[in-house]
Steps between C-alpha positions, in 0.01 A plus 500: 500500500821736463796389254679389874243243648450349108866435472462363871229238448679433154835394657253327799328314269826375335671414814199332667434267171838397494482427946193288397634322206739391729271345686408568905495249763129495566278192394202753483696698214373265187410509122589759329529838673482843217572834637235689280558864669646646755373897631720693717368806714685807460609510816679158458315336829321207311531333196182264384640199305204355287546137422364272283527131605446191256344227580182688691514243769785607610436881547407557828754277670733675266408830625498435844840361438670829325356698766669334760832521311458862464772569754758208332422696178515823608881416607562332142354795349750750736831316410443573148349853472703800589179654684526692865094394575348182343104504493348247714347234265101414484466188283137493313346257246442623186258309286482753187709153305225334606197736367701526207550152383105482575420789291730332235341185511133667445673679230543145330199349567308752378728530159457107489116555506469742248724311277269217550158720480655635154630175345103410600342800352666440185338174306644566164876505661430134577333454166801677271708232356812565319611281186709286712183363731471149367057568595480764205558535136538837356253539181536736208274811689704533782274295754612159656285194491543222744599150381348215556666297796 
């Protein structure tokens, strides 16, 4: 992308967030809608709006939704950028939040089992008593011997 069509999604990103925070009329607009990215051709014909939409249920009536408010926010998006051609706007779901948070969550399942596997591995961790453990008495060679119960 040239310097011109970043600056171009930039300030359509900006605007469109803002048109959306607001809210649209639609009932099949619902949860909450992310613009993740949006790619402008050099030519400035299309613009594809990748969206992220949370709770999953909700995507594809969501979709279907922005796409048919393309025009209403086309309109929005003319009143407040000083642009002679606006792209037409392709609405996609993105679901890169999704693989993401998926990947993360493997992440911590599989630092949770090695924890576990180690803390396992190691007998003598659960064995090592300091002076404070009310099970063991320190003797005069170093070692600890258990007291009666």
């Amino acid at each position: 992308m040239s310097r011109r069509t970043e600056r171009i999604a930039s300030t359509m990103q900006r605007q469109l967030q803002t048109v959306l925070a607001r809210g649209l009329q639609d009932p099949r607009i619902k949860g909450m809608v992310t613009l993740t990215r949006i790619r402008v051709t050099e030519d400035l014909t299309t613009a594809v709006i990748s969206v992220s939409v949370y709770p999953a249920k909700s995507e594809s009536a969501t979709i279907h939704g922005l796409r048919a408010a393309s025009g209403f926010l086309r309109r929005e998006l003319a009143r407040s950028m000083a642009i002679k051609k606006l792209p037409q706007l392709q609405f996609e779901l993105d679901s890169s939040l999704k693989r993401e948070a998926g990947v993360l969550a493997a992440l911590d399942r599989v630092r949770a089992e090695r924890q576990a596997r180690e803390s396992s591995d190691d007998p003598g961790a659960a064995l090592d008593a300091s002076p404070d453990d009310p099970q063991t008495t320190p003797t005069p060679d170093g070692t600890d011997q258990e007291r009666p119960a």
